[in-house]
Structure formats: C-alpha cells, structure tokens
C-alpha positions as CSV (number, residue, x, y, z in Angstrom):
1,X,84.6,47.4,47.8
2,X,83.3,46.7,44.2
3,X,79.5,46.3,43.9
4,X,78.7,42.5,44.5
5,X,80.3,42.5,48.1
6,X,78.0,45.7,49.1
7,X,75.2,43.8,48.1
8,X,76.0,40.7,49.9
9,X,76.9,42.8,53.0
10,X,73.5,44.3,52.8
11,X,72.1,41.3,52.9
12,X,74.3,40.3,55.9
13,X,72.9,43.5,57.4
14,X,69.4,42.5,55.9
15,X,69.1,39.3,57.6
16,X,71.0,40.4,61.3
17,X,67.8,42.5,61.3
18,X,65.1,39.9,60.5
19,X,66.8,36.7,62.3
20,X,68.8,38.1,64.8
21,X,67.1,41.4,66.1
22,X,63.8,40.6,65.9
23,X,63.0,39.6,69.1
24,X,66.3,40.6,71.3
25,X,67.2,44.4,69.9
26,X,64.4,46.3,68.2
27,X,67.0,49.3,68.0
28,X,69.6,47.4,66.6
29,X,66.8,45.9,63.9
30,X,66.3,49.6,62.8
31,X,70.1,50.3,62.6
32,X,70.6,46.9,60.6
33,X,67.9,47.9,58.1
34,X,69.0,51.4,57.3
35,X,72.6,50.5,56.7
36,X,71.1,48.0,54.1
37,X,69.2,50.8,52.7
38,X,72.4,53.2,53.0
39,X,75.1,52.5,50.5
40,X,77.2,54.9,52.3
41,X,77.1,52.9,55.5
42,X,77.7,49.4,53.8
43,X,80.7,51.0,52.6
44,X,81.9,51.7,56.3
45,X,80.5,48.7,58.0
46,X,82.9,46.8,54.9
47,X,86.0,48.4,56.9
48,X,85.8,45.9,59.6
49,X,88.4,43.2,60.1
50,X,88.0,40.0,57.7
51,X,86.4,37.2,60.0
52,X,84.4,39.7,62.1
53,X,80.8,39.8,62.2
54,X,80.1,43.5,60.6
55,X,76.8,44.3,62.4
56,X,77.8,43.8,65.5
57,X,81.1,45.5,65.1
58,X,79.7,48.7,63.7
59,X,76.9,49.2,66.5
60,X,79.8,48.5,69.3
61,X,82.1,51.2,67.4
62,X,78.8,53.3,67.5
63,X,77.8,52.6,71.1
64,X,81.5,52.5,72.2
65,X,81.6,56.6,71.4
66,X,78.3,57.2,73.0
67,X,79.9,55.8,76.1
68,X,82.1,58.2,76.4
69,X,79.8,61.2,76.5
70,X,78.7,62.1,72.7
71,X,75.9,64.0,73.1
72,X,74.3,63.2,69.6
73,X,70.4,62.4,69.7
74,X,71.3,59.2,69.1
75,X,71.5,59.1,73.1
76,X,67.7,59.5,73.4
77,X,67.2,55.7,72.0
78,X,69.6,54.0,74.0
79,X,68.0,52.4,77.7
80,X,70.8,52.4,79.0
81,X,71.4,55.8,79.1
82,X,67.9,57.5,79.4
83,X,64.2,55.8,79.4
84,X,63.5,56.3,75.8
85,X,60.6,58.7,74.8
86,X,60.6,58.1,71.4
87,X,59.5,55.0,69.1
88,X,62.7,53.0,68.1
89,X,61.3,53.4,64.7
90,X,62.9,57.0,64.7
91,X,65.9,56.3,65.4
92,X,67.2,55.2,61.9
93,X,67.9,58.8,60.8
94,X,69.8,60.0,63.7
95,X,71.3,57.0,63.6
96,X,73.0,57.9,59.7
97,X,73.5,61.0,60.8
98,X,75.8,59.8,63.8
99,X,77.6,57.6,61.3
100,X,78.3,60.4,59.0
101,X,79.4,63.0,61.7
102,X,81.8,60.1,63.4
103,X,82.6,58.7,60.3
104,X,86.5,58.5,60.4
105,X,86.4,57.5,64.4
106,X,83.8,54.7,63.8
107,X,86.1,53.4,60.5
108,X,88.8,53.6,62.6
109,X,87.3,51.6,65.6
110,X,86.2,48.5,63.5
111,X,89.3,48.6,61.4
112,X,91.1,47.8,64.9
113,X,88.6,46.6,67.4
114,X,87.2,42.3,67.4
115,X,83.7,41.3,68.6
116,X,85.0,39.7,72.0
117,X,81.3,39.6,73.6
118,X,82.0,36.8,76.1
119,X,78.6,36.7,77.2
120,X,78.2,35.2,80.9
121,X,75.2,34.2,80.8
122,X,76.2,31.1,78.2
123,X,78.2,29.4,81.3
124,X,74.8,28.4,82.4
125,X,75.4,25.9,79.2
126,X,79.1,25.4,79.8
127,X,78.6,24.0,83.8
128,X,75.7,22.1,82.3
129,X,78.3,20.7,79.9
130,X,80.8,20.1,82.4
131,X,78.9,18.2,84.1
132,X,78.2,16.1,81.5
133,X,81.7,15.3,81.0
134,X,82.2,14.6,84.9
135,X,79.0,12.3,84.6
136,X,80.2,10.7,81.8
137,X,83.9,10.3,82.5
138,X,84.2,10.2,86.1
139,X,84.4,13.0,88.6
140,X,88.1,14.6,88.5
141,X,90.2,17.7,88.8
142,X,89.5,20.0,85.8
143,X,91.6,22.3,83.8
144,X,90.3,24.8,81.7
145,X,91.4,26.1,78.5
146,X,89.3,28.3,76.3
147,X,90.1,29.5,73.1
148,X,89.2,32.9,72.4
149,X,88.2,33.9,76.3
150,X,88.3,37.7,75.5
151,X,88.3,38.8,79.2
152,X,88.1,35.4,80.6
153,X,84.5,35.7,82.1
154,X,83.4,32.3,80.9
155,X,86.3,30.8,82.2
156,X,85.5,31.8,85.8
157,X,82.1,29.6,85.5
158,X,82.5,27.6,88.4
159,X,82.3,31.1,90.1
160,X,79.0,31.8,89.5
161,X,75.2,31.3,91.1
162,X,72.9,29.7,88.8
163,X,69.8,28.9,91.0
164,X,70.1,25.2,91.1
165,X,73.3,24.3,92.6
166,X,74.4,23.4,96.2
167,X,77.5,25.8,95.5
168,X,77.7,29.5,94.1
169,X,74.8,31.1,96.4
170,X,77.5,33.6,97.8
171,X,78.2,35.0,94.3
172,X,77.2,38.5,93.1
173,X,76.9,37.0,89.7
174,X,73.3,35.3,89.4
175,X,72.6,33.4,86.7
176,X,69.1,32.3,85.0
177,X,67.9,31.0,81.7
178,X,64.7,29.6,80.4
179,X,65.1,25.4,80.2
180,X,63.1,23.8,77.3
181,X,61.8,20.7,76.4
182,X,62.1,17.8,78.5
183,X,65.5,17.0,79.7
184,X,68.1,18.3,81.9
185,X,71.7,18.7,82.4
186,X,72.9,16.7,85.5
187,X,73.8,18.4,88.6
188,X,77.0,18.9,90.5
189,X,77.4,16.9,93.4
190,X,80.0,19.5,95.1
191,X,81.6,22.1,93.7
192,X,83.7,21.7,90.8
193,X,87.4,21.4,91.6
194,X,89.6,23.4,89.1
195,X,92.9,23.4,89.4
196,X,93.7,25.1,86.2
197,X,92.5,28.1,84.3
198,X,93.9,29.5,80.8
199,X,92.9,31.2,77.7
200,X,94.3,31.7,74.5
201,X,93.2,34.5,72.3
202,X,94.4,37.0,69.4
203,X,93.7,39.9,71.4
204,X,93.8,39.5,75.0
205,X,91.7,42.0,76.6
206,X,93.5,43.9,79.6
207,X,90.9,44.1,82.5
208,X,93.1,46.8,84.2
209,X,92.3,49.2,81.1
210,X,89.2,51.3,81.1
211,X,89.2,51.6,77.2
212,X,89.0,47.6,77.1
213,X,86.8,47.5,79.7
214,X,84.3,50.5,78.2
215,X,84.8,48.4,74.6
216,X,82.9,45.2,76.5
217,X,80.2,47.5,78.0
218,X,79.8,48.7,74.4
219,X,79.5,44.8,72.9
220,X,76.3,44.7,74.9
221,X,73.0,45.4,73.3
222,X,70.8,48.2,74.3
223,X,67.7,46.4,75.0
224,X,69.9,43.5,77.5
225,X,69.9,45.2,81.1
226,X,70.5,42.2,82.6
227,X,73.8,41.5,80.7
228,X,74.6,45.2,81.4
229,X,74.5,44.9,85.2
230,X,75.7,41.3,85.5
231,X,79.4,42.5,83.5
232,X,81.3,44.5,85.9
233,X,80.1,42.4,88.3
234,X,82.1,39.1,86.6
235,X,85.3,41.2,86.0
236,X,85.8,41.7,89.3
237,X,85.5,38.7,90.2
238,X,87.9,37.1,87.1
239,X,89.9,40.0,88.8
240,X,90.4,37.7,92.0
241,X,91.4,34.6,89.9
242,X,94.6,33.3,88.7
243,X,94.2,32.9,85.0
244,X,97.1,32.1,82.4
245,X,96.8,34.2,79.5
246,X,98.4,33.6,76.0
247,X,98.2,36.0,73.0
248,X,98.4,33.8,69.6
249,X,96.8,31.6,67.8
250,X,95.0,28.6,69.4
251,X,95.6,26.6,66.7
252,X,99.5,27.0,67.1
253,X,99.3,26.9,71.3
254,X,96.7,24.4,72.0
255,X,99.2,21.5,72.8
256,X,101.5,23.8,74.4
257,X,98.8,24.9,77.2
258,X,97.2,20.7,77.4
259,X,101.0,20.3,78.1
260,X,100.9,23.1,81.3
261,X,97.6,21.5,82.5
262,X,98.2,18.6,86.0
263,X,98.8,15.1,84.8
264,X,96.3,14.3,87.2
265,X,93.7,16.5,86.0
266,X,91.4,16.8,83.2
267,X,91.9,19.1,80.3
268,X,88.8,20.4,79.0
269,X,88.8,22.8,76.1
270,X,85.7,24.8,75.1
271,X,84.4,27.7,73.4
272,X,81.0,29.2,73.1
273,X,81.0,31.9,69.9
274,X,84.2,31.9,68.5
275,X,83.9,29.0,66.0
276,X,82.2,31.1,63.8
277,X,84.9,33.3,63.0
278,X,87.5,30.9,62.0
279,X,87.8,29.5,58.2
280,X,87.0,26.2,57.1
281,X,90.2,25.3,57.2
282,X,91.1,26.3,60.7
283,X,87.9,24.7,61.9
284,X,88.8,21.7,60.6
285,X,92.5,22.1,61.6
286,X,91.7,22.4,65.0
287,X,89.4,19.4,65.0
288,X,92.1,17.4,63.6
289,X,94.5,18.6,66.3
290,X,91.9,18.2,69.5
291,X,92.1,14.8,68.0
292,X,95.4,13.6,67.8
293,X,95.5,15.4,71.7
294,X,92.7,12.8,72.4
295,X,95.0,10.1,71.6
296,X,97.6,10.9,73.6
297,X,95.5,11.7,77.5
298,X,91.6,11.9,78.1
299,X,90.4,15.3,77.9
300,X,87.0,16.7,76.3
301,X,86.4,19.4,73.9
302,X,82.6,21.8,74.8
303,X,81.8,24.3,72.1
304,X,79.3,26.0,69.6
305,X,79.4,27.0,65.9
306,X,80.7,24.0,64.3
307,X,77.9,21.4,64.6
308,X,74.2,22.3,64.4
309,X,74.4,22.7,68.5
310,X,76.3,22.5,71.5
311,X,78.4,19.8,71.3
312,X,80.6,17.5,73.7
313,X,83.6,15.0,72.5
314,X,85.1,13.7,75.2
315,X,88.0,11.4,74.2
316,X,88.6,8.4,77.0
317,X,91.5,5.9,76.8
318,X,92.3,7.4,73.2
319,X,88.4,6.5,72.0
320,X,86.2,9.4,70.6
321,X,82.5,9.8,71.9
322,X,80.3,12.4,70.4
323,X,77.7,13.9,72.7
324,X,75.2,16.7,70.6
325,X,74.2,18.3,74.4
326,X,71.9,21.4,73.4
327,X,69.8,23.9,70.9
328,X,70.6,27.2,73.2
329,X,69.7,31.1,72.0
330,X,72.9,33.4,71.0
331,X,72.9,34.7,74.2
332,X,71.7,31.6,76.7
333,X,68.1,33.4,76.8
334,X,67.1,29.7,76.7
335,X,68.9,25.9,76.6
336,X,67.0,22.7,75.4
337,X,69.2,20.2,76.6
338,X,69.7,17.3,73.9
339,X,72.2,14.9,75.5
C-alpha cells in the first residue's frame, strides 16, 4: 500500500472515530484514533476486502478472537465480557499490542471475512416502510426479497414486537426506537401476510455454524447490550422460517427470484446497509434493472445508502413514484419519518 492510500485510510479511520463513534462506541473511538496514529495498523486494516468498510472489519476480526477465549487485557474494556474498571481512554495501547501479537490471525480474518451486521433493530424502519407501500398501493400478499440479508434477520420483520402493533406481542424479539419529529409511519391493520421470503447475497451466512454465528456476535459493538441480547434471540426464530437462499450477485439474480415470487403477490425488494458497498456502477445498474422490473408487474423497492435517506419507489401499472420515507441513525437508535 504506497503512501497516499495509508493516508486516506487514516483519515477513514480518522473520521469513523469523530462521526461515527462519538456517541455510540467510545471504545471503538479510541481504537479508530490509534490506528490513525499507527502506521503499522493502517497497513493491516488496508488487508481488508475492496468494498468493505475497514473499521468495522478490523474491530470484528479483533472482537471475533476475543470471543473465543483470548485472554489478552484487551478483555478488561469490553462490557460484554466484564464491567470495565478502567477508563476506555486506556485501552488504545493494549489495543496495538493485541493487533501486533494476533497480527497474522486478524490479517487473515479481514482478508476473508465481510461486514454482514444485519442489525434488527432497522426493521422497526423496514415494517414502517412496508406499510407505506400497503397504504399506498393497496393491502396485498407480500414477497420479500433482500439483497444482501447476511443471516436473514431483517427478513423475518413481520416476526417481531415493536410496541405499537396489534400483532407481534408473543415475540421474544422486542423492538424500540426513539421517533422524531412530527410524523408517523402508518400502522398495520392485521398482520402482514407474507407468502414469500428470499435473499440473495455473496456470502450466505450458515446459521447452523457456530464460527458464522460467533462472527455476527463479533459485528456487534461493545457499548450496544441491547443489540447483543436481542441476536440469538432473532436467529432462532429465522431458524423456524422457510427462507430461500441464493449465493451470487443480486445484480445477476434479481429477476430470476421476482420471477419465483406468486403472481398474486407483491414483490418488494429492500435493503438497509448494503448500498454502500457497491460501486457506482452497480448502484446505478441495479436501479436501472429494479426499473425495467417495474415495468413489467407492480412491485416496490425499500432501502438506504443511495439517496440522502430511506427511500420508497413503488412502481404501479408500470408508473414510478418516489417516496423519500425517513432520516434514521446507522443502527435505528432513532427514525424521523419523512413521507
């Protein structure tokens, strides 16, 4: 990696501490600010997969080991495995250190491993946005299809309790975020009635192995208990459900799976964070496509990362509506709902 792209990724690392961190991992801030100070760990972080967000990669790889038992001090910072004694201030050093002792295990982790976070807590946003759709285009059978579902938890939405609904009370998975501003989604009148669940992604992850499993428990941030405790909780329950799975490229298998999906039903493709690691180009392919799909059968398309919020199009009797629906935090801390 010649000078100029350590610098930038610096920067990258720079920034995730000031913008991203600040007010969601104060550990994570610390280990984002001494790998921009460490030219030795820009070099690592820089063995990640092209397209992958670095930060997050390297503190998963990190995490991922000290999940499996590393007893390195490092330990001592992390909630979830002790209370923490010590400021988070101190943990940059022991953090290096880690990074040089497991140097060749965390280069080896990144070079392999993707970011496949798949929070649950942004389906509070994707119901909202269903419903939308329903509102908008009259209540019918759904199909899902997400692109890049990871371990399909947002794909199991419907499955969830969120507080507000006359369905979903009975589920372990409870579900809360902090609604801003002055309008709200509208509200199911019964529970949603999918008849159709798929997901296509480049590296589908295999709930039934505990490497896979430990790797999403690892994606989480120290500092997010709640996302900690709600995760095994969703798996088993995606566990119970009947999902398609394709490994690929959407791009390439989109119209194959809005093919699969009832006649009867509605296909409605959606993704949360996943936007931001495609190219220009396939950003714009996939656009293209979803629209030439639109032409042929109403469906709607619900996701993040490619407008400057969450976004609807919904495409009915082969015309194109654009719905900007909400400004929402990385993780669905909060939603201000736009549409």
């Amino acid at each position: 990696m010649d000078l100029d792209l350590r610098k930038k990724l610096a920067e990258r690392f720079r920034h995730f501490a000031l913008e991203e961190c600040h007010d969601s991992s104060p550990l994570y801030a610390v280990f984002a600010l001494t790998v921009a100070d460490h030219d030795e760990l820009v070099k690592l972080a820089g063995h990640c997969r092209a397209g992958q967000p670095p930060a997050n990669l390297l503190f998963a790889a990190v995490h991922d080991i000290l999940l499996r038992g590393e007893t390195h001090q490092l330990r001592e910072f992390y909630p979830a495995f002790t209370t923490p004694t010590r400021a988070c201030g101190e943990a940059g050093e022991y953090f290096l250190d880690f990074c040089r002792q497991h140097h060749d295990e965390i280069k080896s982790l990144i070079s392999v491993r993707l970011v496949q976070t798949n929070e649950v807590r942004r389906c509070v946003y994707l119901q909202a946005a269903f419903a939308e759709a329903m509102h908008r285009m009259g209540e019918r059978p759904l199909s899902l299809i997400e692109l890049g579902p990871s371990a399909a938890l947002n794909l199991c939405w419907d499955r969830y309790d969120y507080g507000f609904e006359s369905w979903g009370s009975d589920s372990s998975v409870k579900i809360t975020t902090e609604w801003r501003g002055p309008s709200r989604p509208p509200t199911w009148k019964r529970r949603p009635n999918i008849v159709f669940r798929s997901g296509v992604d480049l590296n589908v992850v295999d709930m039934e192995n505990e490497e896979e499993r430990r790797w999403l428990q690892a994606l989480i941030w120290p500092e997010h208990h709640e996302r900690r405790e709600r995760l095994p909780k969703a798996m088993e329950i995606v566990r119970e459900e009947k999902i398609h799975h394709e490994e690929g490229d959407a791009v390439l298998l989109l119209p194959q799976l809005v093919s699969e999906t009832p006649a009867d039903s509605l296909p409605g493709i959606f993704h949360t964070h996943v936007a931001n690691q495609m190219s220009l180009e396939q950003r714009n392919q996939l656009l293209d496509l979803v629209d030439t799909l639109g032409k042929e059968r109403d469906l709607c398309h619900i996701h993040n990362n490619i407008e400057h919020h969450f976004h609807l199009t919904y495409y009915q009797d082969g015309i194109r509506h654009d719905v900007p629906l909400a400004k929402t935090d990385g993780h669905a801390r909060w939603v201000e709902w736009l549409a």
